[in-house]
N, C-alpha and C positions, 0 to 999 in steps of 0.2 A: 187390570185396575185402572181406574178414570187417572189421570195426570191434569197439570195446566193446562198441559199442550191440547186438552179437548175440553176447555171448560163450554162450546158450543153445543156439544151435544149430551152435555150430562142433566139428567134430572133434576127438577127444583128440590126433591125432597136432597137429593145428594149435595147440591149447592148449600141447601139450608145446613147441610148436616156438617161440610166443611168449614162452615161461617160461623158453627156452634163452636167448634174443635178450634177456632182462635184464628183462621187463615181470614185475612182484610184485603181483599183488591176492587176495586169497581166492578161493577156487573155488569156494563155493556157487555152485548155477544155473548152472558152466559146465559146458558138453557134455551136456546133462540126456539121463539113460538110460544115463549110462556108469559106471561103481564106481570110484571116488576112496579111497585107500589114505591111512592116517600110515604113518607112515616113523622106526624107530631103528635107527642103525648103530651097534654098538657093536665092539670089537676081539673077535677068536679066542677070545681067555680069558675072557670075561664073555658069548660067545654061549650055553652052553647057561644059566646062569644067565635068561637073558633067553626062552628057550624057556618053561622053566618055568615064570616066573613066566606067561606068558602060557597054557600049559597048563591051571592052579592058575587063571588068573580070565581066563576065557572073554570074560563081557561085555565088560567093558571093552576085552580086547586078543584080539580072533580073528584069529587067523595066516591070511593067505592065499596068501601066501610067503615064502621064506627064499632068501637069495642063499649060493654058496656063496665062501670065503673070497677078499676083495679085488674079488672080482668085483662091477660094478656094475650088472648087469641084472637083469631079470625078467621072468620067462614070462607076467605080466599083460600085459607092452605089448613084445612084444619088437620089437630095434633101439630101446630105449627106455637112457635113463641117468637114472640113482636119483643121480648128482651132479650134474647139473645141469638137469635137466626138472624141477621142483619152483620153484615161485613163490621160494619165499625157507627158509633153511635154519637152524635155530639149532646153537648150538657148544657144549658141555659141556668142561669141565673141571673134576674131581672134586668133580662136582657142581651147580656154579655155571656159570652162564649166561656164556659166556664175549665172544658177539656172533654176530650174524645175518649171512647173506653171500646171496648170490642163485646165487651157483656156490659150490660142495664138492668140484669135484673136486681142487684145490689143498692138500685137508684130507683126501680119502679117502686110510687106511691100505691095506697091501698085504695086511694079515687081518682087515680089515673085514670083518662078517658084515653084512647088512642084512634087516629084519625089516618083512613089509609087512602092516599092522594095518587090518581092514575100519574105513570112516569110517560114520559115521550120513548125511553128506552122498547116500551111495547114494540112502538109502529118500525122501531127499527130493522124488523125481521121483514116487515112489507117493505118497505124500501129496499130491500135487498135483493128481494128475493124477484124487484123488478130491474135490477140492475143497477140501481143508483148507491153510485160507490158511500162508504160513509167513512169519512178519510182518518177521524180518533180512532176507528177500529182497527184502522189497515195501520195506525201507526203505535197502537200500542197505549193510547193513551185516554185519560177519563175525557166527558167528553167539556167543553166551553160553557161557561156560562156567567151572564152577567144582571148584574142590578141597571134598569134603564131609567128613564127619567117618568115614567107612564105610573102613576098613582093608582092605586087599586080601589077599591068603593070600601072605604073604613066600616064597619060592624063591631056594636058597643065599644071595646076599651081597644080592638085594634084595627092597625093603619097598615099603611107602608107602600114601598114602591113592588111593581112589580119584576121578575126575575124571568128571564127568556136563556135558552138555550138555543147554542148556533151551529149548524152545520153546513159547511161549504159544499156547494152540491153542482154539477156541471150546469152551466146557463142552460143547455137543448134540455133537462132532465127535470127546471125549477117548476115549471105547470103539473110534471107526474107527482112528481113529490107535494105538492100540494093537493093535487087528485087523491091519492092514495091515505096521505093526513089526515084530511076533510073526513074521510069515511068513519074516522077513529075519535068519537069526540071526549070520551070518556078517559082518552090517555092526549089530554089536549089534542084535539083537532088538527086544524089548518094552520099555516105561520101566522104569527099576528106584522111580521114583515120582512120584505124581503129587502137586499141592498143596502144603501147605504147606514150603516152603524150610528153613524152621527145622528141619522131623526128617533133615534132612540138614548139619545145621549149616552154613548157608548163612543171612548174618545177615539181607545187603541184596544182592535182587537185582540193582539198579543198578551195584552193584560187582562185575562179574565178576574172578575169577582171568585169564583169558585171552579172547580175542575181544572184543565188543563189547556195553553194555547193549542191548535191547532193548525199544522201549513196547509194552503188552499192549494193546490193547482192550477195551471193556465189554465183561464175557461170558467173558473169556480165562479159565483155569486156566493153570499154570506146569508144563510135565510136562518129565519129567528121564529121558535113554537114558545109560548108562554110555559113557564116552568115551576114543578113542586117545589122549587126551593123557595118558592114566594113567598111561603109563611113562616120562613127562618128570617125572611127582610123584615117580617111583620113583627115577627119577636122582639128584633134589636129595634123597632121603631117605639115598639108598644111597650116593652119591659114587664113581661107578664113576672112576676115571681121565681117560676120554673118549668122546665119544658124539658123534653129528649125526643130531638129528632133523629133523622138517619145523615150520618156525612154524603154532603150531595156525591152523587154517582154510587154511592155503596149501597143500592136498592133491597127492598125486600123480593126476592122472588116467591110467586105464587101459583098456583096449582091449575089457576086460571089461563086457557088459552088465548093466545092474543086475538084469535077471532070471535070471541065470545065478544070483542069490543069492537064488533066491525059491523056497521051499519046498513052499509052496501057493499 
């Protein structure tokens, strides 16, 4: 019988089926080699606004599908549901974080459009599997991630700043790691920067926006991939009405293999 202790090698359809059954932990490491999506559903009236904006800034929000209206599947995992196969779910209401729930289907609208945005968690398997340690996994925890001061290209009613996620990765190892990214653009690509935090107005690492701090090791640099959570900053910026996204790090796993996003 699968345990914790192997959430790397179990199945997405088993993941999904554990995430149904009420069990919430972040999804780094689980089902390594499979494409792990963010998740915003927003209503009929504010879906193409929501296109666009992801159109307009690529990094941080690459579409890999769009549900059509009310409907809660997707062609990533199909016999899959985007309301309740997801670890844990956040609520919006104009704008404001309204509470997290582990089932949405009681919350999904009948013109709910749902938008599934590549995660960086993909490329995590390439990274690994080149040696480049990934130090939240080795320690157990979700991974960093912060709101920077870099404005994203507003589309109709929304704005906001955009949202990067950080992994401390050894100095000899910051060129593979971006080698290996670059190839993956559809689960955010390349970092948008590496070093120092500050030129991202980013004060103290230690205090992430979302997920969890991270200790670096001697030797570490700080490199930052643009991240799904960008259109959670956009919500609280823009104050759509209502939304249900995925709580950052508690991804959708999908049936989709991470090479299927691999360019070279």
């Amino acid at each position: 019988m699968t345990t914790f202790d192997e959430p790397a090698t179990m199945t997405p359809g088993e993941v999904r089926a554990l995430f149904r059954a009420g069990t919430a932990r972040p999804t780094t490491g689980w089902a390594n080699g499979f494409t792990q999506t963010n998740l915003i559903a927003v209503p009929e009236d504010w879906a193409y606004d929501v296109l666009l904006f992801c159109q307009r800034n690529p990094r941080p929000c690459p579409v890999l599908d769009v549900s059509d209206p009310g409907d809660p599947s997707t062609r990533l995992a199909p016999g899959a549901d985007l309301r309740t196969d997801l670890p844990r779910y956040r609520v919006w209401q104009n704008g404001a974080l309204s509470g997290e729930v582990s089932d949405a289907s009681g919350l999904w609208r009948s013109d709910m459009v749902a938008f599934s945005i590549g995660c960086s968690f993909t490329f995590e398997s390439a990274l690994a599997a080149e040696g480049i340690p990934l130090r939240h996994v080795d320690q157990g925890r979700n991974v960093a991630m912060y709101v920077t001061n870099r404005e994203c290209v507003p589309a109709g009613r929304l704005y906001g700043p955009m949202v990067v996620s950080m992994r401390q990765i050894p100095e000899d190892r910051v060129d593979d790691a971006v080698r290996i990214t670059r190839a993956m653009p559809s689960v955010h690509g390349a970092p948008v920067h590496v070093g120092d935090p500050g030129a991202l107005g980013i004060a103290d690492l230690g205090e992430p926006d979302f997920g969890d701090p991270v200790d670096a090791r001697p030797g570490d640099v700080p490199v930052f991939w643009a991240c799904g959570v960008t259109p959670q900053a956009a919500l609280m910026a823009s104050r759509p009405p209502f939304a249900i996204t995925h709580a950052p790090g508690y991804m959708f796993v999908t049936d989709k293999l991470d090479s299927e996003f691999r360019v070279a």
